[in-house]
C-alpha positions as CSV (number, residue, x, y, z in Angstrom):
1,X,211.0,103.8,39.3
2,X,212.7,106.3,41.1
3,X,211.8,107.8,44.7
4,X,211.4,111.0,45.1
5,X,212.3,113.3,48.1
6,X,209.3,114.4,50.2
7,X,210.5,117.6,52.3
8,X,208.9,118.8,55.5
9,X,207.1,115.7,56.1
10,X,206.7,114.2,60.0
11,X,206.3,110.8,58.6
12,X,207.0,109.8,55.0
13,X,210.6,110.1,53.5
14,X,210.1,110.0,50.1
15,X,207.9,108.1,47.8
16,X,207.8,106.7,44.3
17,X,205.2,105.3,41.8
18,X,204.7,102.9,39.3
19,X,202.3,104.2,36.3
20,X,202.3,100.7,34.9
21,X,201.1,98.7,37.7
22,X,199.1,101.6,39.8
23,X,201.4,100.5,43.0
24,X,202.7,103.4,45.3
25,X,205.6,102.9,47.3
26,X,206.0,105.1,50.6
27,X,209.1,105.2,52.6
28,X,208.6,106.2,56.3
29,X,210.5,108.2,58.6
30,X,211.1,104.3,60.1
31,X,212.9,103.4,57.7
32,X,210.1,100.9,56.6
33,X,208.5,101.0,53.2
34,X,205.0,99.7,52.0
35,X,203.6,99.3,48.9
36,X,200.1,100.7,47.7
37,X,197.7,98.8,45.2
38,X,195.7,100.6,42.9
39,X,196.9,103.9,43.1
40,X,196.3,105.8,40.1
41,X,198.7,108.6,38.6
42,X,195.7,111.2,39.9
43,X,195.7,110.2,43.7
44,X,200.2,109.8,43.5
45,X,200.1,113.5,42.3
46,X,197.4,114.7,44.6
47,X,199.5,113.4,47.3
48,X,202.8,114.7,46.4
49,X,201.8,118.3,45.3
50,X,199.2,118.4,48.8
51,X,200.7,121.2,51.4
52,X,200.9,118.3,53.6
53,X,202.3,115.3,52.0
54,X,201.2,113.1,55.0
55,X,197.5,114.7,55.8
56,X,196.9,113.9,51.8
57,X,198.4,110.6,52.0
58,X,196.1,109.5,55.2
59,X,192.9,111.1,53.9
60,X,193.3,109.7,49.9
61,X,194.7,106.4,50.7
62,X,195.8,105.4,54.2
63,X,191.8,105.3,55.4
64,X,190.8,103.0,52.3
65,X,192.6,99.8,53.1
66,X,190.1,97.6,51.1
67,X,190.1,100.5,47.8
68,X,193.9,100.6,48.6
69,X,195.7,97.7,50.2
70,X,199.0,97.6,51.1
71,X,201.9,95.7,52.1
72,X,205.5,95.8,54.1
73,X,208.5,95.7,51.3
């Protein structure tokens, strides 16, 4: 799995998915990262081809903790 450079983004870094276990990763501007359960391939690339990486992220995955929980790595 390799990370991948988000440009122009207030918050998230860069961010990285796992096809095989529908996890997201997201690194922050922080410096912290948190992992995403049950992302699919659809919402990772919706996110990362959005205008605004972080607007997509908040409205497709952020909002939906109990679709989409998460975790600190």
């Amino acid at each position: 799995m390799i990370f991948e450079q988000v440009l122009g983004s207030s918050q998230i870094t860069a961010m990285a998915h796992n096809s095989d276990t529908s996890e997201m990763f997201i690194n922050f501007h922080s410096g912290v990262v948190y992992k995403y359960l049950n992302v699919t391939t659809d919402i990772y690339k919706q996110i990362r081809n959005a205008e605004s990486v972080g607007s997509a992220f908040n409205k497709l995955v952020k909002c939906h903790p109990a679709i989409y929980p998460y975790s600190k790595v």
